[in-house]
C-alpha positions as CSV (number, residue, x, y, z in Angstrom):
1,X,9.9,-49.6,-69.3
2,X,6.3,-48.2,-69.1
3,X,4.5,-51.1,-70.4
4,X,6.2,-53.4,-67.4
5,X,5.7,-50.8,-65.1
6,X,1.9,-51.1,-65.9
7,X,2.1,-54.6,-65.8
8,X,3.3,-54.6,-62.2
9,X,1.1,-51.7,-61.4
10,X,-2.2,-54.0,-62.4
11,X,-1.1,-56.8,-60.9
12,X,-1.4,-54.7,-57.6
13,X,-4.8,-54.5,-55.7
14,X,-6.6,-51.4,-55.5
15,X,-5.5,-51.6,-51.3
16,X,-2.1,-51.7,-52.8
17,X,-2.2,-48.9,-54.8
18,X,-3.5,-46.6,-52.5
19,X,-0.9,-48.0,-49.9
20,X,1.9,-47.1,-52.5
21,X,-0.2,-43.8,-53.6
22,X,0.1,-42.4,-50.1
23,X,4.0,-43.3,-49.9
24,X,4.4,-41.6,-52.7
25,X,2.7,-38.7,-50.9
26,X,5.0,-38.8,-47.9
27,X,8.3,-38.9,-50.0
28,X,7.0,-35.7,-52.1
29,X,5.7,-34.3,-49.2
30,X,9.2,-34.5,-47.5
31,X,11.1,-33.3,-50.7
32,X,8.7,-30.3,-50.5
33,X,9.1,-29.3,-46.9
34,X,12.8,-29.6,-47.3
35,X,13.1,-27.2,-49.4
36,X,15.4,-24.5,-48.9
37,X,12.0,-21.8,-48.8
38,X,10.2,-23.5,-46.7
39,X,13.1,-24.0,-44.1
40,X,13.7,-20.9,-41.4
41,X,17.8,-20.4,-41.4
42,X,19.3,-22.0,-38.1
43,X,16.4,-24.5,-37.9
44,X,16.7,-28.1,-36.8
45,X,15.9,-30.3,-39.7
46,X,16.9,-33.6,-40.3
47,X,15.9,-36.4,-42.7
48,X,14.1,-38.4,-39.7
49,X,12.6,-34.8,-38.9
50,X,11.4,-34.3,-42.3
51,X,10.0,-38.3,-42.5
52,X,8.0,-37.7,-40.0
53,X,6.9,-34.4,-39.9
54,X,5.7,-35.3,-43.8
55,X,3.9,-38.7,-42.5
56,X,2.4,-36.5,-39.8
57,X,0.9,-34.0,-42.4
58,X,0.0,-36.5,-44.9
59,X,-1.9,-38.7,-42.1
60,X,-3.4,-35.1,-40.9
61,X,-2.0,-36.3,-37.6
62,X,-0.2,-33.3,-36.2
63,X,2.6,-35.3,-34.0
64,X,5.3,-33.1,-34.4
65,X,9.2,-33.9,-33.4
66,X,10.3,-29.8,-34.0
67,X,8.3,-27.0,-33.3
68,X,6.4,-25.8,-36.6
69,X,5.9,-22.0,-35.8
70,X,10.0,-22.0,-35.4
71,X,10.9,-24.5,-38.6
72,X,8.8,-23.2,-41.4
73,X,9.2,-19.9,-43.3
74,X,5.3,-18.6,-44.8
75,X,6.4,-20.4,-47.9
76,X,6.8,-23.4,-46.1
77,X,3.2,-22.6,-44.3
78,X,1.5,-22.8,-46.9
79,X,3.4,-25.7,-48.3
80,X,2.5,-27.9,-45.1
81,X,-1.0,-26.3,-45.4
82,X,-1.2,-27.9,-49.4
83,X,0.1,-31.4,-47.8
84,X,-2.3,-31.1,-45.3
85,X,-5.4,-31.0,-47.9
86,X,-4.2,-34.3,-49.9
87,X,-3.9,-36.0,-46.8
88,X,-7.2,-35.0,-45.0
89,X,-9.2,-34.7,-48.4
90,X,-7.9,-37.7,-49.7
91,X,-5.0,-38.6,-52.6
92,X,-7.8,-39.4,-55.0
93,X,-10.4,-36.9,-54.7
94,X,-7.8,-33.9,-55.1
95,X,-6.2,-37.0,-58.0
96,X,-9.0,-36.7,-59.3
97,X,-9.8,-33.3,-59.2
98,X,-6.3,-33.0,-61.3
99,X,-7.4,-35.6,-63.5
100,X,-10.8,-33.7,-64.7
101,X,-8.6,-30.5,-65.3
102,X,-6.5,-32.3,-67.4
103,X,-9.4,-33.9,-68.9
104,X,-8.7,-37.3,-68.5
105,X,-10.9,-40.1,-69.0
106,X,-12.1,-41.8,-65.0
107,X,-12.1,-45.3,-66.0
108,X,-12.7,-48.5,-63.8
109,X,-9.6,-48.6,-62.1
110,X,-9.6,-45.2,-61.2
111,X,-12.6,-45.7,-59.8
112,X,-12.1,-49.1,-57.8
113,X,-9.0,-46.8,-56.0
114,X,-11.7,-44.3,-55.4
115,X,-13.8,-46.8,-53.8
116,X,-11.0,-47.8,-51.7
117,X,-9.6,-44.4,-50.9
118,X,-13.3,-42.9,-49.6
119,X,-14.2,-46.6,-48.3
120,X,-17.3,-46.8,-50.7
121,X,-18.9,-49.8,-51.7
122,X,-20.8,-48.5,-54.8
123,X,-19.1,-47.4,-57.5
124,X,-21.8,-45.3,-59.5
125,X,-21.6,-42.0,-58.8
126,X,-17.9,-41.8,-57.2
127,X,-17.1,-38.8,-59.5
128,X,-19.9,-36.9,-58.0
129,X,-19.0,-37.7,-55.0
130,X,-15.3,-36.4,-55.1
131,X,-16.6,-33.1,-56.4
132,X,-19.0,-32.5,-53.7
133,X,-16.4,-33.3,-51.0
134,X,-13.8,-31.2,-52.4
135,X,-15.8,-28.4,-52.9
136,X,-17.7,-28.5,-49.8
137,X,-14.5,-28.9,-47.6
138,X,-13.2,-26.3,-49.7
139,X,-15.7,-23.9,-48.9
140,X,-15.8,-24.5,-44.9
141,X,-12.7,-24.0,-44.8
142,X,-12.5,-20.4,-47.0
143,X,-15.4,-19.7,-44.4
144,X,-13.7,-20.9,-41.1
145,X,-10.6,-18.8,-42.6
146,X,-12.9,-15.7,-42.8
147,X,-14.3,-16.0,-39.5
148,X,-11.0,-16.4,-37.7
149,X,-8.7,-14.2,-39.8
150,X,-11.2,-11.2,-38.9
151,X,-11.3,-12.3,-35.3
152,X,-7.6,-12.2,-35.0
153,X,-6.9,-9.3,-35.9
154,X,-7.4,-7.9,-32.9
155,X,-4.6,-10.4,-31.7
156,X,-1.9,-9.8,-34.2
157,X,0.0,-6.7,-35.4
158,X,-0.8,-6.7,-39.5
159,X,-3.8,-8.0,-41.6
160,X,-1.5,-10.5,-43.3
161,X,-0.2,-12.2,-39.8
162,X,-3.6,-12.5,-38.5
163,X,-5.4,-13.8,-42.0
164,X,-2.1,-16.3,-42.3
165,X,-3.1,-18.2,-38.8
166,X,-7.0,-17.9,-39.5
167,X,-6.3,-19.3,-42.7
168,X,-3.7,-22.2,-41.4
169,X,-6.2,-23.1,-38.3
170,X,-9.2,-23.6,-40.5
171,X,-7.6,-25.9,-42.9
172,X,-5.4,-27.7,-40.1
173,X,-8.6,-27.9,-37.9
174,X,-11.6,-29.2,-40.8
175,X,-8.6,-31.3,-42.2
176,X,-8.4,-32.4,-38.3
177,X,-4.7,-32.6,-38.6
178,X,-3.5,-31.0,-35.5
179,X,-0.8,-28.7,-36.5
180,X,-0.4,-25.3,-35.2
181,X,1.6,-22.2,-35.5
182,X,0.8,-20.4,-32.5
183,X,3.7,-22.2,-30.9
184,X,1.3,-23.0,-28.2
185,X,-1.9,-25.2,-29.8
186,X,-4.9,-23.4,-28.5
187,X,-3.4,-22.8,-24.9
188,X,-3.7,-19.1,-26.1
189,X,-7.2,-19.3,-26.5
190,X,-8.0,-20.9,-23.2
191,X,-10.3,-18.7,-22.3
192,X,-11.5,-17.5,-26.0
193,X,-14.9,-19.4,-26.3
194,X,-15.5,-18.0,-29.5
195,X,-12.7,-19.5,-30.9
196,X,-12.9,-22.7,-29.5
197,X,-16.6,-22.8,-30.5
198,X,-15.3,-21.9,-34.0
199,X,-12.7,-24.8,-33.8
200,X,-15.2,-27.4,-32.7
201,X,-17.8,-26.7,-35.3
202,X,-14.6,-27.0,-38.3
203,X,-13.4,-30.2,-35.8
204,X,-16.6,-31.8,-36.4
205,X,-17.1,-31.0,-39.8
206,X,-14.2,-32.4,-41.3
207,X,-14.6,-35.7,-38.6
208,X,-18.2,-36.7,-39.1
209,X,-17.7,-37.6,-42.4
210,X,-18.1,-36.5,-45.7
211,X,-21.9,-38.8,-47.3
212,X,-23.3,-37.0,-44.0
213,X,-22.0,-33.7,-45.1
214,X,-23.3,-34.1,-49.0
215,X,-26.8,-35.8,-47.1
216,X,-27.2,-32.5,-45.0
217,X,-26.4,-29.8,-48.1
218,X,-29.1,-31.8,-49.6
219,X,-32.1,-31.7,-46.6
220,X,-30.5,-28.0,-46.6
221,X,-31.3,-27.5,-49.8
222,X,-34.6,-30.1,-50.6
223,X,-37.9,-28.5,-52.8
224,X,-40.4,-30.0,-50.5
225,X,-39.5,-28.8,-47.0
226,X,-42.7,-30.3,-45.1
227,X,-41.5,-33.8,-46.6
228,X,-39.7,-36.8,-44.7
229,X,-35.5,-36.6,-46.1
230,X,-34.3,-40.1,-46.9
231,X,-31.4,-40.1,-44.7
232,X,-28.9,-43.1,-45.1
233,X,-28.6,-45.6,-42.7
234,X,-25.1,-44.8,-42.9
235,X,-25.5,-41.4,-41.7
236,X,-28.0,-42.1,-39.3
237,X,-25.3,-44.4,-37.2
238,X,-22.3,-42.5,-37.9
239,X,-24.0,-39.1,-37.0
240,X,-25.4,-40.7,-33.6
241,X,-21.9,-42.8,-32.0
242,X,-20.2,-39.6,-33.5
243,X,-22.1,-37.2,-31.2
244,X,-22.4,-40.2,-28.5
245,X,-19.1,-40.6,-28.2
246,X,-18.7,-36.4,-27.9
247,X,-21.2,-35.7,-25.2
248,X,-20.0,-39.2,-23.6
249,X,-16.7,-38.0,-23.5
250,X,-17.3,-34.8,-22.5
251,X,-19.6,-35.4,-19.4
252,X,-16.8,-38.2,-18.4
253,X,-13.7,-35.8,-18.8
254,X,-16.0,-33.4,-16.2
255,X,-16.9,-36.2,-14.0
256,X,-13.1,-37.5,-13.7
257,X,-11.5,-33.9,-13.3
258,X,-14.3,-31.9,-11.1
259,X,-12.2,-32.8,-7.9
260,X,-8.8,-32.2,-9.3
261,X,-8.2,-30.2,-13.0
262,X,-11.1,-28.4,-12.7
263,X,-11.5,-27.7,-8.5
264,X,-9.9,-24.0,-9.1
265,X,-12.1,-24.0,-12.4
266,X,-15.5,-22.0,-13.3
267,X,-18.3,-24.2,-13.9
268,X,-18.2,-22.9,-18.0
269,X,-14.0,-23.0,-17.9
270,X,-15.0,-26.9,-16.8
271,X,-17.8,-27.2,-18.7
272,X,-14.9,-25.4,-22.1
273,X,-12.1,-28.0,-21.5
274,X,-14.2,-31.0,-21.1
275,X,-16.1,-30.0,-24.2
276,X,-12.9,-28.8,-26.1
277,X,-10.9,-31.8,-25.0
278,X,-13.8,-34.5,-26.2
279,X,-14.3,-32.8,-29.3
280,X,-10.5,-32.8,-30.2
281,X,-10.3,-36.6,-29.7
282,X,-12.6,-37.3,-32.2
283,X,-9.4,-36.5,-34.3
284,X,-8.7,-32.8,-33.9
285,X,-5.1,-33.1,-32.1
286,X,-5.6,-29.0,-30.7
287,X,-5.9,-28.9,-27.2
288,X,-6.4,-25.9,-24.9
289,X,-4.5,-27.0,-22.0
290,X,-1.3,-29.0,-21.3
291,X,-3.1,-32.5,-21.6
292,X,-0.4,-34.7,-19.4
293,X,-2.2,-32.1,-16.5
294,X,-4.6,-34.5,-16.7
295,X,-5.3,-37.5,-14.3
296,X,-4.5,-41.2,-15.8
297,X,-8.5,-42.1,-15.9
298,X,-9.1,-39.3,-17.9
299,X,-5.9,-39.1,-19.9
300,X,-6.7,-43.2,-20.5
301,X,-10.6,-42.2,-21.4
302,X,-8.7,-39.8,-23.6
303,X,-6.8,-43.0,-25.3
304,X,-9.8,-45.0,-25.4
305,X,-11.6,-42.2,-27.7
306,X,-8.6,-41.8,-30.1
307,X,-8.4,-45.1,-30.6
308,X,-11.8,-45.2,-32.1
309,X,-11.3,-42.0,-34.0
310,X,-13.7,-40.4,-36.3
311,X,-16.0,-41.5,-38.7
312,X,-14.9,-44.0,-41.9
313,X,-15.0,-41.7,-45.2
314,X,-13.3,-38.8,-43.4
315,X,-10.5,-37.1,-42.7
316,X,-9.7,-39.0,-39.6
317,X,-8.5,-42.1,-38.7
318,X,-8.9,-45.0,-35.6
319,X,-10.7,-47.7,-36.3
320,X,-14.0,-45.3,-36.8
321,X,-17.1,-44.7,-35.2
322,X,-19.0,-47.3,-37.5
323,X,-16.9,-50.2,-36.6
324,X,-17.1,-49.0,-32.8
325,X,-21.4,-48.7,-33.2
326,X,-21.5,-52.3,-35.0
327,X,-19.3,-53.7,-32.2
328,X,-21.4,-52.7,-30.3
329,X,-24.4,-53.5,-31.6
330,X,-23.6,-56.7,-32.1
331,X,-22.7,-57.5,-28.7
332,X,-26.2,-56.2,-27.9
333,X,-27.8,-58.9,-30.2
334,X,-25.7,-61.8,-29.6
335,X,-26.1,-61.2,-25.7
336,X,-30.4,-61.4,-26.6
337,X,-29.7,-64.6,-28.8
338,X,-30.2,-62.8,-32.1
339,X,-28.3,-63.7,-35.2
340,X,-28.7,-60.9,-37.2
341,X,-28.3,-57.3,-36.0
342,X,-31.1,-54.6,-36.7
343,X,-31.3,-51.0,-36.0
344,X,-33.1,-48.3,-37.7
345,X,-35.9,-50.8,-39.2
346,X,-32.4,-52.6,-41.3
347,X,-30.7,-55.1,-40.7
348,X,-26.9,-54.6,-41.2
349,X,-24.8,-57.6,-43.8
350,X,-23.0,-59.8,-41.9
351,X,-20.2,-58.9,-43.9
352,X,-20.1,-55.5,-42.3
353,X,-20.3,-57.0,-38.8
354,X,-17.3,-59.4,-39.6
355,X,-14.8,-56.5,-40.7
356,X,-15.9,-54.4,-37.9
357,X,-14.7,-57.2,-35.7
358,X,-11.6,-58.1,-37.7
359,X,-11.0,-54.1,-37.8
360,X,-11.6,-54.3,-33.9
361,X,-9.2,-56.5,-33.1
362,X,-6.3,-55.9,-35.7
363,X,-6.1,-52.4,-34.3
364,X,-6.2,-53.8,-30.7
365,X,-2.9,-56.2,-31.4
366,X,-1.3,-53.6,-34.0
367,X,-1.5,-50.7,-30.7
368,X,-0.9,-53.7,-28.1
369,X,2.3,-54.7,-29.6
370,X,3.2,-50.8,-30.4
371,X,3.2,-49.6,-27.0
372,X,5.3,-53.0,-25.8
373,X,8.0,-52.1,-27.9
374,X,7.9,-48.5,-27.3
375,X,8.1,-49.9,-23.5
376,X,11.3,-51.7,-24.0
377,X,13.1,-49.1,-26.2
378,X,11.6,-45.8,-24.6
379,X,12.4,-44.1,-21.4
380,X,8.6,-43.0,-21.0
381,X,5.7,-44.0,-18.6
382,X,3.5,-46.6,-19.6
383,X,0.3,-43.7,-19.7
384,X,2.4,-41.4,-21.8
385,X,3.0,-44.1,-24.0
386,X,-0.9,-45.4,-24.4
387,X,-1.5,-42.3,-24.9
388,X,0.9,-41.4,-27.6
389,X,0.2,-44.9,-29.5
390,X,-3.8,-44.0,-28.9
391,X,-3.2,-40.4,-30.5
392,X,-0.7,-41.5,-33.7
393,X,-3.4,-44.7,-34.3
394,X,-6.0,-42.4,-34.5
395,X,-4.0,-40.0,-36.2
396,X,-5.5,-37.6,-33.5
397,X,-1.9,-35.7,-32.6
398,X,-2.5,-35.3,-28.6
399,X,0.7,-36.1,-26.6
400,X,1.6,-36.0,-23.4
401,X,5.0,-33.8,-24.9
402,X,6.8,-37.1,-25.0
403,X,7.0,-37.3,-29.4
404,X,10.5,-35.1,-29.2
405,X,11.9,-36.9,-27.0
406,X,11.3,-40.4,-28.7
407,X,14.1,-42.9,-30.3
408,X,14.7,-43.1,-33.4
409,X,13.5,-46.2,-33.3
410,X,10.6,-45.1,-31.2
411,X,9.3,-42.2,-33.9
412,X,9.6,-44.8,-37.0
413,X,7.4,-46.6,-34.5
414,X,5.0,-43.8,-34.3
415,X,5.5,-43.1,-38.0
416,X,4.2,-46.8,-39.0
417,X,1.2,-46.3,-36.4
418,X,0.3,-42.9,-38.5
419,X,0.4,-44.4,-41.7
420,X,-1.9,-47.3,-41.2
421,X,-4.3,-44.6,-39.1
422,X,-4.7,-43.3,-42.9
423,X,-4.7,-45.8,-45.0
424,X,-6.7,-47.6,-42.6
425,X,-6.8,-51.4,-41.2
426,X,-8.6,-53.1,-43.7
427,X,-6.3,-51.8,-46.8
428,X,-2.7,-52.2,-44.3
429,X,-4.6,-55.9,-43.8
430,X,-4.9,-56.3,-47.9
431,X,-1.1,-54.9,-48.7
432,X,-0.4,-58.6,-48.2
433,X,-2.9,-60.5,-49.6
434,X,-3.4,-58.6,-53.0
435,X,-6.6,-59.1,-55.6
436,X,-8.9,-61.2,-54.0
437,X,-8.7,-64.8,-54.8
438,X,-12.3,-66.6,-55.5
439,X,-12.5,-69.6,-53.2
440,X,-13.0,-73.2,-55.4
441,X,-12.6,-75.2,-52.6
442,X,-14.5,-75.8,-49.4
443,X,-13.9,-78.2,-46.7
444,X,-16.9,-80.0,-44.0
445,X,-17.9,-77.4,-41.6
446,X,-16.9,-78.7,-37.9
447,X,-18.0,-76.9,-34.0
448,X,-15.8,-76.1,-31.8
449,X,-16.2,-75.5,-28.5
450,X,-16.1,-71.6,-27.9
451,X,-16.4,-69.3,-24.2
């Protein structure tokens, strides 16, 4: 029985395996948070509840069909909380966290599902890598904890209460999943700029990416302060289209809402939400305001920004800020009758250019033909819709308060759109196609007439 079942297992691609890794995730995940402890007496729970609830956490989406403050006893908290770190960490790195404990030997294929999980392309030093990522999350997240426990204590009756929700907001915000148990998001904090600041910093954290995060422990920490820090190109892109996109969003949201959200508003309540609500796209999924108050340009910006999600090698989805830059780029040098596309003194493989694209527009056809069906089998408007196909994509957890209220149909929908936010295009594009064939045969090249 085990030697076929390795048989099969090593006929699967490493895409496949991580595919069928995180499945197995969302079924143990459910079987967890169906427990008995981890369930409040009286509380609504069903098994399309519990599917999708455990896809949300496992995605670190934070689209929820039941109210988590009201569903989940402390045990089942902390539960959520534990599902919340594979999913936003990764399967492998906290698999292979496990695996060093138990002292097992990281071969090659462990390390090709490594490459895939964390969307590496060099396989020296992936071992490293998982360390350094696990224990630097680990640690912003004991320290975003800290900060807020101590802070809310002054909000809620007993140490314990106020330490649970600083604990549960620093790991659901750095893990950028999006779930609460305030009841209420951040609405409560509207006006709390200390805690939104705090929020936005763990946001951004867990969002830009974890090479940039191991890259700026090490300038931190560099001998030679006075000399030049090899930055990665890598790092360089991701950390400019990530706080692009931020301020971009930011100074848009303002712009789009000064004449109508924000008329009764302070300039520094304005300048708050527009910051807040930018910074949240990126893949947060807390908002401090009900977000369908909103105007459709801003609410469609809002999509727009989801969509493209946060950076690749995170704990976010979307198609990522990378893909979005080398669009970009290459549009840039195509339109100047370049061939090759060049930015920070390199010059970027074609290779990367070619899945950005494919990325690009598989994640435009898979949300294109999501929001038509949720069209003909939903009673919702078209923006509420965008936006809710935008947010699960992107595994960002905004919604226009329509998730509850979806189909059956409609939240499998939604449940599909959070799963290949996580596993990402490029490996939901490989679950068909398995190992990679070597091509024999080539046919005579022939033009076509293109534009």
């Amino acid at each position: 029985m085990w030697s076929n079942l390795k048989r099969n297992l090593n006929k699967l691609s490493p895409a496949q395996l991580i595919v069928s890794y995180y499945l197995i995730a969302v079924v143990v995940a459910m079987s967890l948070l169906s427990m008995p402890v981890a369930i409040q007496p009286g509380a609504k729970w069903s098994f399309l509840d519990a599917l999708f609830t455990a896809a949300s956490a496992v995605s670190v989406t934070g689209l929820t069909v039941v109210p988590t403050s009201e569903t989940f006893t402390v045990p089942g908290i902390f539960i959520l909380m534990f599902v919340l770190q594979f999913g936003g960490i990764g399967i492998m790195t906290l698999g292979t966290f496990f695996w060093l404990i138990l002292r097992k030997k990281i071969g090659l294929t462990e390390r090709r599902l490594i490459m895939t999980d964390q969307n590496q392309t060099n396989m020296s030093g992936l071992v490293k890598l998982l360390k350094e990522i696990l224990v630097i999350i680990v640690l912003i997240e004991i320290l975003g904890s800290i900060i807020l426990g101590v802070y809310f204590l002054k909000f809620f009756p007993t140490w314990q209460e106020a330490f649970l929700q600083g604990m549960f907001a620093s790991v659901s915000a750095t893990t950028n999943a999006g779930f609460d148990i305030t009841g209420a998001s951040l609405i409560p904090f509207a006006n709390d700029y200390f805690v939104q600041s705090i929020n936005i910093v763990l946001l951004t954290l867990g969002a830009i990416g974890f090479p940039v995060l191991i890259e700026l422990k090490g300038f931190l920490l560099r001998r030679n302060k006075k000399a030049a820090f090899p930055f990665s190109l890598y790092t360089k892109l991701t950390t400019l289209t990530f706080f692009g996109l931020l301020l971009f969003g930011a100074i848009a949201i303002f712009s789009f809402e000064i004449n109508l959200f924000f008329a009764d508003k302070t300039w520094h309540e304005a300048f708050f939400y527009s910051l807040f609500q930018s910074a949240t796209t990126r893949n947060g999924g807390l908002a401090t305001m009900d977000i369908s108050d909103f105007s459709d340009p801003t609410l469609l910006l809002m999509s727009a920004l989801m969509f493209i999600g946060a950076s690749p090698s995170s704990v976010g989805g979307g198609i990522r800020t990378t893909t979005f830059a080398l669009n970009l780029l290459f549009l840039y040098h195509f339109a100047r009758g370049r061939r090759s596309v060049k930015i920070f003194k390199r010059e970027l493989h074609p290779e990367d250019v070619i899945k950005a694209l494919v990325v690009s527009i598989m994640a435009v056809l898979i949300c294109f033909f999501a929001v038509i069906i949720l069209m003909m089998s939903e009673n919702q408007p078209l923006m509420a819709i965008i936006f809710e196909v935008a947010s699960a994509f992107g595994t960002t957890g905004l919604s226009m308060g329509i998730t509850s209220e979806l189909s059956p149909f409609g939240k499998i929908v939604i449940i599909i759109l959070m799963f290949i936010g996580r596993v990402g295009v490029i490996s939901f594009l490989l679950i068909i196609g398995g190992k990679t064939p070597k091509e024999s045969i080539h046919y005579p090249k022939e033009r076509v007439i293109i534009g």
